[in-house]
N, C-alpha and C positions, 0 to 999 in steps of 0.2 A: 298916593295910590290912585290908579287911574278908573274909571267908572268899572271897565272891563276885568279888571284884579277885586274889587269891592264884589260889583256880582258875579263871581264867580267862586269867592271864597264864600255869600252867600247858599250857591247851589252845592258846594262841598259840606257846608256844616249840615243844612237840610237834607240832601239827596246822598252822599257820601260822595268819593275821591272817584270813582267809575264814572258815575255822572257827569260829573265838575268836569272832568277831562274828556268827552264824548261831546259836551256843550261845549267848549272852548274850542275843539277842535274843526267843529263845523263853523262855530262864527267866524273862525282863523280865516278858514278856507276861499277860496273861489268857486265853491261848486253852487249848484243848485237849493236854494234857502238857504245859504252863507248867511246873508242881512236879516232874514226875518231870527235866526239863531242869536246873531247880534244885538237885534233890537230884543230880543226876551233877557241878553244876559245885562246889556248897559241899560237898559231904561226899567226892564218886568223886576228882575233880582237886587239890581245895584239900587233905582230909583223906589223904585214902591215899597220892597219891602223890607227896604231901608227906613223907609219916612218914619218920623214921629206921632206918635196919637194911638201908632197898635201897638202890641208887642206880636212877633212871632206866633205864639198858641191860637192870639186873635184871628189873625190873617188869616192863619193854617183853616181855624172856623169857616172864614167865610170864605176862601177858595171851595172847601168840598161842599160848600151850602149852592154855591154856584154849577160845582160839576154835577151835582145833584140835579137842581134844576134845569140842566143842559145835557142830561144825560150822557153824560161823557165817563165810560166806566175809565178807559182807558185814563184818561185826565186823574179821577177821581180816586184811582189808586195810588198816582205818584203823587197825588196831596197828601191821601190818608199817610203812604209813608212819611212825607216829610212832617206832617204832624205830629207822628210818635216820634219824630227827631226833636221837634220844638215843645216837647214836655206830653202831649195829651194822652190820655188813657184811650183804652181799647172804649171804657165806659163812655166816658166823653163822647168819643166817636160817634158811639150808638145814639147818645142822645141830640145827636146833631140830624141824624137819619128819623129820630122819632120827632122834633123837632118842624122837620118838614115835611113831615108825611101830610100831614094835611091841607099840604100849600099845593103837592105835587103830585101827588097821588101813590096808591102802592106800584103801580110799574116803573114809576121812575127809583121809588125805593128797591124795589126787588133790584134793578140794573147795578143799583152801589152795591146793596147786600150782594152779589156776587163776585164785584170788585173787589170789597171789606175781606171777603174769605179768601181769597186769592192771596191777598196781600198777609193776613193773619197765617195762611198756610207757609207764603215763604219766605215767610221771617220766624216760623218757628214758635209762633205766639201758640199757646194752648190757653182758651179763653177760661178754659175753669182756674189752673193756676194763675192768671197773670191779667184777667178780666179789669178788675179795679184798679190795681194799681200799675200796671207794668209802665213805663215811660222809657223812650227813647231806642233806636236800636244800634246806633255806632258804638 
């Protein structure tokens, strides 16, 4: 399996089959960020979070600790989703957001917490049924 077939069936099990094939298609391509597309699927997906030492749920941690602190909502909802692909609770979540509250402040929190809801709203999550335990959405 070539680096680009490895991360790419990475961003399929994360992101689902819309994604995988939206990513693929642009690093195919000749247009305009072809390569930087490429470099996120062969080196971001195939290399990094492939490596050994994390699992998946890990990483997922510490990508939204970073989109957090980089406030990147936009970023920071395509983690949160790929998070609840790699096992984590909507709880978890939360306490990744309480976690850092204190490193970053509450407006870097409020920017995720708007992201979180976005994301919880379109996937259909209702935080009171499915708060603690809900895992995964493929």
């Amino acid at each position: 399996m070539t680096n680009r077939e490895a991360g790419i069936n990475v961003v399929r099990q994360m992101m689902g089959d819309q994604a995988a094939a939206k990513l693929s298609a642009s690093a195919d391509s000749n247009t305009f960020g072809a390569p930087i597309a490429a470099y996120a699927v062969d080196q971001v997906f195939a290399d990094v979070w492939t490596r050994p030492g994390l699992d998946r749920r890990s990483r997922s941690l510490v990508s939204m600790s970073v989109m957090i602190a980089m406030r990147q909502p936009h970023e920071f909802a395509i983690h949160m989703g790929a998070g609840l692909n790699n096992g984590l609770t909507l709880k978890e979540i939360e306490e990744v957001l309480i976690q850092a509250l204190p490193y970053v402040g509450y407006p870097a929190i409020a920017t995720a917490l708007a992201a979180a809801a976005e994301v919880i709203k379109e996937h259909g999550l209702d935080v009171d049924e499915n708060y603690a335990g809900h895992r995964g959405l493929l």
